[in-house]
C-alpha positions as CSV (number, residue, x, y, z in Angstrom):
1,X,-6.7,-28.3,23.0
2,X,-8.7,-26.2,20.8
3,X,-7.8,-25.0,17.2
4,X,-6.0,-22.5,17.7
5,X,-3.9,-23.1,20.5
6,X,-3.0,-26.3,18.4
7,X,-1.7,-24.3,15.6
8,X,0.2,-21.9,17.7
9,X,1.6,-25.3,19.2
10,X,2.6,-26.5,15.9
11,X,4.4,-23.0,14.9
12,X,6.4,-23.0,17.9
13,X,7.6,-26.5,16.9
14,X,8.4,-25.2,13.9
15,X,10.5,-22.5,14.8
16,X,12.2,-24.8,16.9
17,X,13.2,-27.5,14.6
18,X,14.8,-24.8,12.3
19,X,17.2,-24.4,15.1
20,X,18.6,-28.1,14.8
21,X,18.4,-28.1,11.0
22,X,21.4,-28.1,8.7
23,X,20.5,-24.8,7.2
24,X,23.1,-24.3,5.2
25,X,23.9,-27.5,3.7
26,X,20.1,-28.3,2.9
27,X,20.2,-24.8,1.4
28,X,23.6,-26.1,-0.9
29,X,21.5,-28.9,-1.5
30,X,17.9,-27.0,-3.0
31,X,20.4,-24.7,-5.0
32,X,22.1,-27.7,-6.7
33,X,18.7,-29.4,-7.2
34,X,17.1,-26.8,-8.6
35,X,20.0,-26.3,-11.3
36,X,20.2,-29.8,-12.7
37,X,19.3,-30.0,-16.4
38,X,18.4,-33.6,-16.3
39,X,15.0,-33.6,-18.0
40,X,13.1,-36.3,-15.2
41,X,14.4,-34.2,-12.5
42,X,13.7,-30.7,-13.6
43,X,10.3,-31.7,-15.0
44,X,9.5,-33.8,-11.8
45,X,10.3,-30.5,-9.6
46,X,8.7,-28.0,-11.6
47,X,5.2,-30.3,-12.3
48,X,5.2,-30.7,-8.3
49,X,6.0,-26.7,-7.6
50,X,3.1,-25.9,-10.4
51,X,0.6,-28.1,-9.0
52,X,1.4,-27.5,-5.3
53,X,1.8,-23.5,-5.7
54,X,-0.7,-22.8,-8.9
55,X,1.6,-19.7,-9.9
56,X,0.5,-17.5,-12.7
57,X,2.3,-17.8,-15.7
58,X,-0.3,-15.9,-18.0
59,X,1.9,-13.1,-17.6
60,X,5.2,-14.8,-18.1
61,X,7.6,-14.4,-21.4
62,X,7.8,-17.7,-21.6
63,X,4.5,-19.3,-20.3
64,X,5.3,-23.4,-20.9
65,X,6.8,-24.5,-17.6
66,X,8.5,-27.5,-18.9
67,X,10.2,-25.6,-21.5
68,X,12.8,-24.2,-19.4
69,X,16.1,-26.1,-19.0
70,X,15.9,-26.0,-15.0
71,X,13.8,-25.3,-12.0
72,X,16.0,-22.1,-11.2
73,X,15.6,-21.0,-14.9
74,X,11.7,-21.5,-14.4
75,X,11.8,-20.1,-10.7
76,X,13.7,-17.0,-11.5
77,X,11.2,-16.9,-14.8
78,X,10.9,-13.3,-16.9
79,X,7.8,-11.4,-17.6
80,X,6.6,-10.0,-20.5
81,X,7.9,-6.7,-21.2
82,X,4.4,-4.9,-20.6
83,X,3.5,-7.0,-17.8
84,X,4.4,-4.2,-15.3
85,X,4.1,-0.7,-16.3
86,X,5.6,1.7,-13.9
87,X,3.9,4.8,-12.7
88,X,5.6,7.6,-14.6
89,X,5.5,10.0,-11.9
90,X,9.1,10.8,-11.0
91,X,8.4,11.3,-7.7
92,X,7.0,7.8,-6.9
93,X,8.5,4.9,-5.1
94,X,7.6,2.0,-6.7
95,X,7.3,-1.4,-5.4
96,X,10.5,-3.4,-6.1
97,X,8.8,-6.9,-6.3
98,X,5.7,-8.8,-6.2
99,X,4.7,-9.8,-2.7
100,X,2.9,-8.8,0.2
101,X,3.5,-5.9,2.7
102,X,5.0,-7.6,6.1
103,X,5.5,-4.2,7.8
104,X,5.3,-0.8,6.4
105,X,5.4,2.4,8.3
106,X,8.6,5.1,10.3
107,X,11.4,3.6,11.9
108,X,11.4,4.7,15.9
109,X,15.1,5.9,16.1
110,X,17.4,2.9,15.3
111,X,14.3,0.2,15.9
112,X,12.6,-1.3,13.3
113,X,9.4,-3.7,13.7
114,X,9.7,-7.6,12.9
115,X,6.2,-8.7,14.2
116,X,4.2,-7.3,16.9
117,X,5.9,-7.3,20.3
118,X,9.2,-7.9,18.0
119,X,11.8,-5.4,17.3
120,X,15.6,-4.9,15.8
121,X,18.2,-2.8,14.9
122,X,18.9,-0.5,12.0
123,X,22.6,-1.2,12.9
124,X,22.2,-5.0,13.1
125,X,20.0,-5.8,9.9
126,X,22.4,-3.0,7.7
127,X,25.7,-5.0,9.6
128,X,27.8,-2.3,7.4
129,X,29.7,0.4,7.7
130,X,28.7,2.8,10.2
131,X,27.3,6.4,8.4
132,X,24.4,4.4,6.8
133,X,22.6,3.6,9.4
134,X,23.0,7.1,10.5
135,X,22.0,7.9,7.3
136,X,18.5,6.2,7.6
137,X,18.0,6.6,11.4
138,X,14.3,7.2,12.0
139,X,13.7,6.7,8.3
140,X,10.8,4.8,6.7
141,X,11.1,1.1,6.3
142,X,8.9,-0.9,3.8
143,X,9.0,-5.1,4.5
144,X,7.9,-6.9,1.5
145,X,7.7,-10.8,1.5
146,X,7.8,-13.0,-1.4
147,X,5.7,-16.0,-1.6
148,X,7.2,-18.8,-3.3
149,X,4.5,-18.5,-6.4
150,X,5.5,-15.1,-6.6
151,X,7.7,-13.6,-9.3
152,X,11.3,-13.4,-8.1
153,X,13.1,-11.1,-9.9
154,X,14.0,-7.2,-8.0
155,X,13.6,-4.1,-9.5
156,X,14.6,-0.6,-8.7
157,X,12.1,1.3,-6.3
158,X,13.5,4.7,-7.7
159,X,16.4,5.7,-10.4
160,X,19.9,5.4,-8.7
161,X,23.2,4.5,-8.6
162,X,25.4,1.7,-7.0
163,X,27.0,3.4,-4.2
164,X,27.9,0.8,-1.8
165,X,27.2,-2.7,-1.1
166,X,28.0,-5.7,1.0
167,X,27.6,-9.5,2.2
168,X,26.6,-9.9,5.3
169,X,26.9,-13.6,6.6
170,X,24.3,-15.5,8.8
171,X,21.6,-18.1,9.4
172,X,18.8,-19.4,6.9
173,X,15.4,-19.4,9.1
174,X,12.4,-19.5,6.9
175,X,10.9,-15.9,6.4
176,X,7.5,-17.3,6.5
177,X,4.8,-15.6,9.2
178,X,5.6,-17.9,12.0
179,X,8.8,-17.4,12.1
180,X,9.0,-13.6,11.4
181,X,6.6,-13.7,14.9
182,X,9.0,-16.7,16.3
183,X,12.4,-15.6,15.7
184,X,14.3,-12.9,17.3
185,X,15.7,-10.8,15.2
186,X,15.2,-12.6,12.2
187,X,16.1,-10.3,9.4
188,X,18.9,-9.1,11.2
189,X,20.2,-13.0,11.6
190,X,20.0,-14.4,7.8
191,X,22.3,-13.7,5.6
192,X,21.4,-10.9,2.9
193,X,23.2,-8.6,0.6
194,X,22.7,-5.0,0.9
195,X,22.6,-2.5,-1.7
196,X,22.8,1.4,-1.0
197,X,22.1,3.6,-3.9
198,X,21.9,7.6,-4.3
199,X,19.8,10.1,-6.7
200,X,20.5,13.3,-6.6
201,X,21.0,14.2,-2.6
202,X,18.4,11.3,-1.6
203,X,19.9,7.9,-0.7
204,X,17.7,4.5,-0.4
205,X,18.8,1.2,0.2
206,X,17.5,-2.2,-0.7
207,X,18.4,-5.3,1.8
208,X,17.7,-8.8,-0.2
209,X,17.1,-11.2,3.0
210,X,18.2,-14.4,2.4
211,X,16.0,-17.8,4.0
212,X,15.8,-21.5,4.3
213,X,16.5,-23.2,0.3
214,X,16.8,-20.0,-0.9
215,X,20.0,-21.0,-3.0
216,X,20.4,-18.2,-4.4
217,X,20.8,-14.1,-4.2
218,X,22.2,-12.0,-7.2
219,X,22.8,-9.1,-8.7
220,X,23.2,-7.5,-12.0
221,X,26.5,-6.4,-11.2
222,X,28.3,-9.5,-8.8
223,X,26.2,-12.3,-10.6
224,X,25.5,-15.0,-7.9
225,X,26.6,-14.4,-4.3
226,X,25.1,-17.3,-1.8
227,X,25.4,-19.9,-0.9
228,X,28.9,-18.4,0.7
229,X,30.6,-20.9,3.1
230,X,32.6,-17.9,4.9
231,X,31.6,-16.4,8.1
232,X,33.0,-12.8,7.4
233,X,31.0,-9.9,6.1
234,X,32.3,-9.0,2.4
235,X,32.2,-5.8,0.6
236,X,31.2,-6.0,-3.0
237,X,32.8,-4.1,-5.9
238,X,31.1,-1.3,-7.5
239,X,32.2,-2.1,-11.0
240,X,30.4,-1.3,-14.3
241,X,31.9,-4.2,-16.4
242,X,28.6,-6.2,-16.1
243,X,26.0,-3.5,-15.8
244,X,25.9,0.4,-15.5
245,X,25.8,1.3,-11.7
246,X,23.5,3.6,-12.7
247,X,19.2,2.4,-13.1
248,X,16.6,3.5,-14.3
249,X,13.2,3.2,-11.9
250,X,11.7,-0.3,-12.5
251,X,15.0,-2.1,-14.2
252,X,15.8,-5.1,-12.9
253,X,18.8,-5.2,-10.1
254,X,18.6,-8.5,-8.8
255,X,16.5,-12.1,-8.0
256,X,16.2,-14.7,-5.8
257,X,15.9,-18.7,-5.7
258,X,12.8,-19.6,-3.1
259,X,10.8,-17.0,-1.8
260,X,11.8,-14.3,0.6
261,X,12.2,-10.9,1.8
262,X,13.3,-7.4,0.7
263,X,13.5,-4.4,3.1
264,X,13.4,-0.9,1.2
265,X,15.2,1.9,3.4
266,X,14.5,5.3,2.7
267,X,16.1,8.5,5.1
268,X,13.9,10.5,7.3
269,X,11.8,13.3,5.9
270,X,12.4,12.1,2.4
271,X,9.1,10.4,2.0
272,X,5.6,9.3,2.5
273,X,4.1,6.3,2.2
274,X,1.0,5.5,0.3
275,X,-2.8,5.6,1.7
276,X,-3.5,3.1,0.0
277,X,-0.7,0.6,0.6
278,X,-1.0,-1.7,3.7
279,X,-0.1,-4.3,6.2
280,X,-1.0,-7.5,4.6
281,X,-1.9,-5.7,1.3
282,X,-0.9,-7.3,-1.8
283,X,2.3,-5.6,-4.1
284,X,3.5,-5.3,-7.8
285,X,6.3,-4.7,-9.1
286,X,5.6,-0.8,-10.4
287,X,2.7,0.0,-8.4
288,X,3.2,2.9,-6.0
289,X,4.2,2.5,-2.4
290,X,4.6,6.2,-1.8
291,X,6.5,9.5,-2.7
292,X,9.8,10.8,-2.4
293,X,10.2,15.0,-1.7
């Protein structure tokens, strides 16, 4: 067996391990690890994600990994206010995280693309009420993956407010590249949170995918929503009591524990996407991914 046909051996394993796994409970597991406060143990995890991962923390507000009081805290870490300027141009959509560009490009109908020779459903990644995924039928769809030395915090593609949102239940595959080719229908099967905001006549939508020990989703407004034990999808208030519903371009909406995915809807003849910006290409939070009209 040559090289390759032994890693694509190895990835199909993989993939089929994660269907035996525990998901869920190793997930309950990570999120309680990576919140203890007992010095040996936070120190021990974050020294083994710094030397395994090498991320950059030149950038962060608080650049001394063992300083913070748990892995989440260090994980979930903030930047330095001028560490991503956002292009001033109104009209811009800006990338909501750091990460790289899984799929980018028009949504055929109802079909997005997972992977090559991979599709799925506006209806079944959105899981929601039924008039937004009319709303962004045939739309534009940006995929953005986070790596887990990648900052984890989400910001707001464009200025909007909270005008719906949900929890959709599901599995926790790893998001990684051989399972997004692996698994059918992958996004559409984890569990995720999705958040549909408006500005002006324009509506956009932002779904956070949730994946295998990623502990964690939140938002400025609910605070933490997974893990979740039920099996039911769950509408989330629109309250202002922790946060306006209304943001500014670039403010910070949300994070995540472990790396994953965010999928950025936008409605059909709205926008265009960057010539620039590409499959595999490399993200910032605040760097342009396209225009809105």
């Amino acid at each position: 067996m040559n090289t390759e046909a032994l890693r694509s051996a190895l990835a199909r394993l993989l993939v089929a391990v994660q269907y035996l796994l525990p998901q869920h409970a190793l997930t309950r597991l990570a999120h309680a690890l990576a919140r203890s406060r007992l010095p040996w143990l936070k120190n021990a995890l974050i020294s083994g994600f710094v030397a395994r991962y090498r991320p950059d923390l030149s950038e962060a507000e608080q650049p001394k990994p063992l300083a913070f009081e748990s892995f989440n805290a260090f994980f979930t870490r903030a930047l330095r206010a001028d560490a991503r300027p956002i292009d001033p141009d109104p009209h811009a959509v800006v990338s909501p995280v750091d990460g790289s560009v899984s799929q980018l490009g028009r949504l055929d109908g109802r079909w997005l693309l997972q992977a090559k020779g991979r599709t799925y459903t506006l209806e079944a990644l959105l899981s929601g009420p039924a008039e937004w995924a009319e709303v962004f039928r045939a739309g534009a769809a940006a995929t953005l993956y986070l790596a887990p030395s990648d900052y984890h915090r989400v910001h707001m593609p464009l200025s909007g407010t909270l005008c719906a949102a949900w929890y959709v239940p599901g599995r926790l595959f790893s998001v990684g590249a051989a399972n997004v080719a692996g698994v059918a229908d992958l996004y559409a099967r984890n569990q995720r949170v999705v958040c549909v905001f408006a500005t002006g006549a324009l509506s956009f939508a932002l779904v956070l995918i949730g994946a295998l020990f990623v502990g964690s989703i939140s938002t400025v407004w609910h605070g933490e929503l997974t893990p979740r034990r039920g099996r039911q999808r769950v509408p989330l208030p629109l309250t202002a009591r922790a946060a306006s519903l209304t943001l500014e371009r670039g403010a910070e909406f949300g994070r995540f524990n472990m790396g994953s995915t965010v999928i950025l809807l936008l409605p059909p003849g709205r926008s265009a996407w960057g010539l620039t910006v590409e499959v595999g290409g490399v993200v910032r939070v605040g760097e342009t991914l396209g225009r809105v009209k």
